[in-house]
C-alpha positions as CSV (number, residue, x, y, z in Angstrom):
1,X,12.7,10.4,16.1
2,X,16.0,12.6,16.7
3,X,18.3,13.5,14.0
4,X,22.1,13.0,14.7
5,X,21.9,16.8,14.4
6,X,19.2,17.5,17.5
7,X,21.2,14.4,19.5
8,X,24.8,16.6,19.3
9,X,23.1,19.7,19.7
10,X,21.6,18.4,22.6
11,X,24.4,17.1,24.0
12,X,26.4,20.1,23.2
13,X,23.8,22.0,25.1
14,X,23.8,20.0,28.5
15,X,26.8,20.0,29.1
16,X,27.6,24.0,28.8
17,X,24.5,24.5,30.8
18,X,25.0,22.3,33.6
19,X,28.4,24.7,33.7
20,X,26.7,27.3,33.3
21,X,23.9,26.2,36.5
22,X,26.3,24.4,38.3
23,X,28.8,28.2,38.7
24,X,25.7,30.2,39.5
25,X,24.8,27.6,41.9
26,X,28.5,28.0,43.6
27,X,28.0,31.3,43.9
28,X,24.7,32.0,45.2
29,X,23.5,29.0,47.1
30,X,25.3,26.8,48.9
31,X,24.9,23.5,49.4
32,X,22.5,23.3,46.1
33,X,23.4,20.7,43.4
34,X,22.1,21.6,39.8
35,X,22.3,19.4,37.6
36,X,20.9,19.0,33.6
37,X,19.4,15.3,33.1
38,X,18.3,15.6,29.7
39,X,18.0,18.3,27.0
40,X,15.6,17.7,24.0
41,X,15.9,19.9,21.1
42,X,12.9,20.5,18.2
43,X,13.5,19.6,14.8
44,X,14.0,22.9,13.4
45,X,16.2,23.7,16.3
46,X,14.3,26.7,17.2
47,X,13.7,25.4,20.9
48,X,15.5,23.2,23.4
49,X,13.7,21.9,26.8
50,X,16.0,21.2,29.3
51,X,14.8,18.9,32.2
52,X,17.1,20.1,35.9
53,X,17.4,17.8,38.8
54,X,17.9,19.9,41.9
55,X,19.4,18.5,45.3
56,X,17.8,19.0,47.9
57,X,14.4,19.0,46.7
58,X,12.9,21.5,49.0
59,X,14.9,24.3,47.2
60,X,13.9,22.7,43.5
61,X,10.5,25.1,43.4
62,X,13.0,28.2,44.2
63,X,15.6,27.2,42.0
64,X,13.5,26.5,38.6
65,X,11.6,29.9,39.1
66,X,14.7,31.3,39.2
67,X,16.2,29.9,36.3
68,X,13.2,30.9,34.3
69,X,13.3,34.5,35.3
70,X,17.1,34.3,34.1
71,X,16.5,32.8,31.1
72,X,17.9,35.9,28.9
73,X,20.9,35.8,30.7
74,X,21.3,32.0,30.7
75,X,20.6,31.8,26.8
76,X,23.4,34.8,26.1
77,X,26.4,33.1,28.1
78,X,25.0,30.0,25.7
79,X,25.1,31.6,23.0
80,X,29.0,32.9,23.7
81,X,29.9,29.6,24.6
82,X,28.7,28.0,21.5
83,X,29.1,30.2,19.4
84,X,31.4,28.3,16.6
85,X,28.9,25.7,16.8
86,X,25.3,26.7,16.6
87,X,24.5,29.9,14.6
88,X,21.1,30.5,16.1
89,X,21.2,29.7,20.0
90,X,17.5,27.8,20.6
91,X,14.5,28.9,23.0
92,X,15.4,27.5,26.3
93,X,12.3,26.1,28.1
94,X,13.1,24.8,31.4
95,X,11.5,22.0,33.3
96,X,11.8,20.1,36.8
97,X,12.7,16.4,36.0
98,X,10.8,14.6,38.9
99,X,12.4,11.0,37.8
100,X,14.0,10.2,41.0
101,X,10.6,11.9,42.8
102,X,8.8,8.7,41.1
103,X,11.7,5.6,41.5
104,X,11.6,6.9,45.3
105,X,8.0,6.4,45.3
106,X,8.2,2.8,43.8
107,X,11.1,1.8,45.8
108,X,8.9,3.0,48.9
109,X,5.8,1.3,47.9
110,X,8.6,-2.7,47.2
111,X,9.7,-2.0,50.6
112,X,6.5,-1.8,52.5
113,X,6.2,1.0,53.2
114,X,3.3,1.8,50.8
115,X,0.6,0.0,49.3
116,X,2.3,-2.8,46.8
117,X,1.7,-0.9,43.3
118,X,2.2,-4.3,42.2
119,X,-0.9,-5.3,43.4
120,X,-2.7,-1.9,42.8
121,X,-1.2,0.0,39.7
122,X,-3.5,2.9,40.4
123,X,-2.1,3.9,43.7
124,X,1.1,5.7,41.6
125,X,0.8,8.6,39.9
126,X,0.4,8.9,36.3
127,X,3.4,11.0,34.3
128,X,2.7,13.5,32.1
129,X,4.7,13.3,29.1
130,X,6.5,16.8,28.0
Protein backbone atom coordinates (compact mmCIF):
# COMPACT_ATOMS: atom_id res chain seq x y z
CA UNK A 1 0.00 0.00 0.00
CA UNK A 2 1.31 3.71 -0.93
CA UNK A 3 1.68 6.41 1.55
CA UNK A 4 0.29 9.88 0.62
CA UNK A 5 3.97 10.67 0.68
CA UNK A 6 5.14 7.94 -2.31
CA UNK A 7 1.61 8.93 -4.15
CA UNK A 8 2.85 12.99 -4.33
CA UNK A 9 6.19 12.05 -4.84
CA UNK A 10 5.21 10.07 -7.61
CA UNK A 11 3.12 12.33 -9.03
CA UNK A 12 5.64 15.12 -8.65
CA UNK A 13 7.97 12.90 -10.48
CA UNK A 14 5.85 12.14 -13.73
CA UNK A 15 5.10 14.97 -14.47
CA UNK A 16 8.81 16.74 -14.56
CA UNK A 17 9.98 13.66 -16.39
CA UNK A 18 7.54 13.45 -19.01
CA UNK A 19 8.97 17.32 -19.49
CA UNK A 20 11.96 16.36 -19.17
CA UNK A 21 11.47 13.08 -22.07
CA UNK A 22 9.05 14.78 -23.93
CA UNK A 23 12.06 18.08 -24.80
CA UNK A 24 14.72 15.52 -25.47
CA UNK A 25 12.26 13.88 -27.62
CA UNK A 26 11.69 17.35 -29.60
CA UNK A 27 14.98 17.73 -30.09
CA UNK A 28 16.40 14.53 -31.19
CA UNK A 29 13.72 12.50 -32.80
CA UNK A 30 11.07 13.58 -34.60
CA UNK A 31 7.88 12.34 -34.82
CA UNK A 32 8.48 10.26 -31.40
CA UNK A 33 5.85 10.68 -28.52
CA UNK A 34 7.28 9.92 -25.00
CA UNK A 35 5.18 9.83 -22.66
CA UNK A 36 5.39 8.66 -18.51
CA UNK A 37 2.23 6.36 -17.66
CA UNK A 38 2.88 5.64 -14.26
CA UNK A 39 5.72 6.21 -11.75
CA UNK A 40 5.93 4.00 -8.49
CA UNK A 41 8.16 5.08 -5.83
CA UNK A 42 9.60 2.53 -2.73
CA UNK A 43 8.78 3.20 0.62
CA UNK A 44 11.92 4.52 1.75
CA UNK A 45 11.95 6.69 -1.37
CA UNK A 46 15.29 5.47 -2.33
CA UNK A 47 14.02 4.28 -5.85
CA UNK A 48 11.29 5.27 -8.36
CA UNK A 49 10.28 2.99 -11.47
CA UNK A 50 8.93 4.80 -14.09
CA UNK A 51 6.89 2.88 -16.77
CA UNK A 52 7.28 5.11 -20.64
CA UNK A 53 4.81 4.59 -23.41
CA UNK A 54 6.59 5.37 -26.61
CA UNK A 55 4.69 6.14 -30.01
CA UNK A 56 5.44 4.53 -32.58
CA UNK A 57 6.25 1.30 -31.12
CA UNK A 58 8.97 0.29 -33.55
CA UNK A 59 11.26 3.06 -32.02
CA UNK A 60 10.17 1.96 -28.14
CA UNK A 61 13.34 -0.68 -28.03
CA UNK A 62 15.71 2.41 -29.16
CA UNK A 63 14.18 4.84 -27.13
CA UNK A 64 14.19 2.89 -23.53
CA UNK A 65 17.95 1.87 -24.21
CA UNK A 66 18.50 5.15 -24.60
CA UNK A 67 16.91 6.51 -21.70
CA UNK A 68 18.77 4.02 -19.53
CA UNK A 69 22.18 4.95 -20.84
CA UNK A 70 21.06 8.65 -19.90
CA UNK A 71 19.95 7.97 -16.77
CA UNK A 72 22.71 10.25 -14.81
CA UNK A 73 21.82 12.97 -16.79
CA UNK A 74 17.96 12.41 -16.53
CA UNK A 75 18.22 12.02 -12.66
CA UNK A 76 20.45 15.55 -12.38
CA UNK A 77 17.93 17.84 -14.41
CA UNK A 78 15.39 15.92 -11.75
CA UNK A 79 17.09 16.67 -9.13
CA UNK A 80 17.35 20.69 -10.20
CA UNK A 81 13.87 20.69 -10.92
CA UNK A 82 12.78 19.35 -7.63
CA UNK A 83 14.94 20.50 -5.69
CA UNK A 84 12.66 22.41 -2.90
CA UNK A 85 10.78 19.35 -2.82
CA UNK A 86 12.64 16.16 -2.46
CA UNK A 87 16.04 16.28 -0.63
CA UNK A 88 17.34 13.01 -1.96
CA UNK A 89 16.32 12.68 -5.76
CA UNK A 90 15.36 8.55 -6.00
CA UNK A 91 17.04 5.72 -8.24
CA UNK A 92 15.31 5.98 -11.49
CA UNK A 93 14.61 2.50 -12.99
CA UNK A 94 13.03 2.76 -16.20
CA UNK A 95 10.59 0.34 -17.81
CA UNK A 96 8.55 -0.11 -21.20
CA UNK A 97 4.78 -0.09 -20.22
CA UNK A 98 3.38 -2.56 -22.84
CA UNK A 99 -0.46 -1.80 -21.58
CA UNK A 100 -1.78 -0.76 -24.80
CA UNK A 101 0.54 -3.80 -26.56
CA UNK A 102 -1.98 -6.17 -24.44
CA UNK A 103 -5.75 -4.11 -24.87
CA UNK A 104 -4.60 -4.24 -28.71
CA UNK A 105 -4.24 -7.86 -28.40
CA UNK A 106 -7.65 -8.35 -26.76
CA UNK A 107 -9.47 -5.95 -28.83
CA UNK A 108 -7.88 -8.07 -31.82
CA UNK A 109 -8.79 -11.44 -30.52
CA UNK A 110 -13.30 -9.57 -29.76
CA UNK A 111 -13.03 -8.67 -33.25
CA UNK A 112 -12.20 -11.81 -34.98
CA UNK A 113 -9.47 -11.49 -35.85
CA UNK A 114 -7.83 -13.90 -33.33
CA UNK A 115 -8.84 -16.82 -31.49
CA UNK A 116 -11.83 -15.70 -28.92
CA UNK A 117 -9.68 -15.48 -25.56
CA UNK A 118 -12.98 -15.74 -24.20
CA UNK A 119 -13.24 -19.09 -25.19
CA UNK A 120 -9.49 -19.98 -24.71
CA UNK A 121 -7.88 -17.83 -21.87
CA UNK A 122 -4.52 -19.43 -22.60
CA UNK A 123 -4.04 -18.06 -26.01
CA UNK A 124 -2.99 -14.37 -24.22
CA UNK A 125 0.02 -13.82 -22.73
CA UNK A 126 0.57 -13.81 -19.16
CA UNK A 127 1.92 -10.24 -17.49
CA UNK A 128 4.64 -10.18 -15.42
CA UNK A 129 4.10 -8.07 -12.54
CA UNK A 130 7.06 -5.35 -11.85
Amino acid sequence: METNRQKKIAGVLQKDLADVLQNAARDGMKGVIISVTKVQVTSDLGQAKVFISVFPQIKRDIILKGVQENTATIRYEMAKRTRNQLRRMPELLFYIDDTLDYIEDIDNALKGKKENPIKNPDILDKRQKR
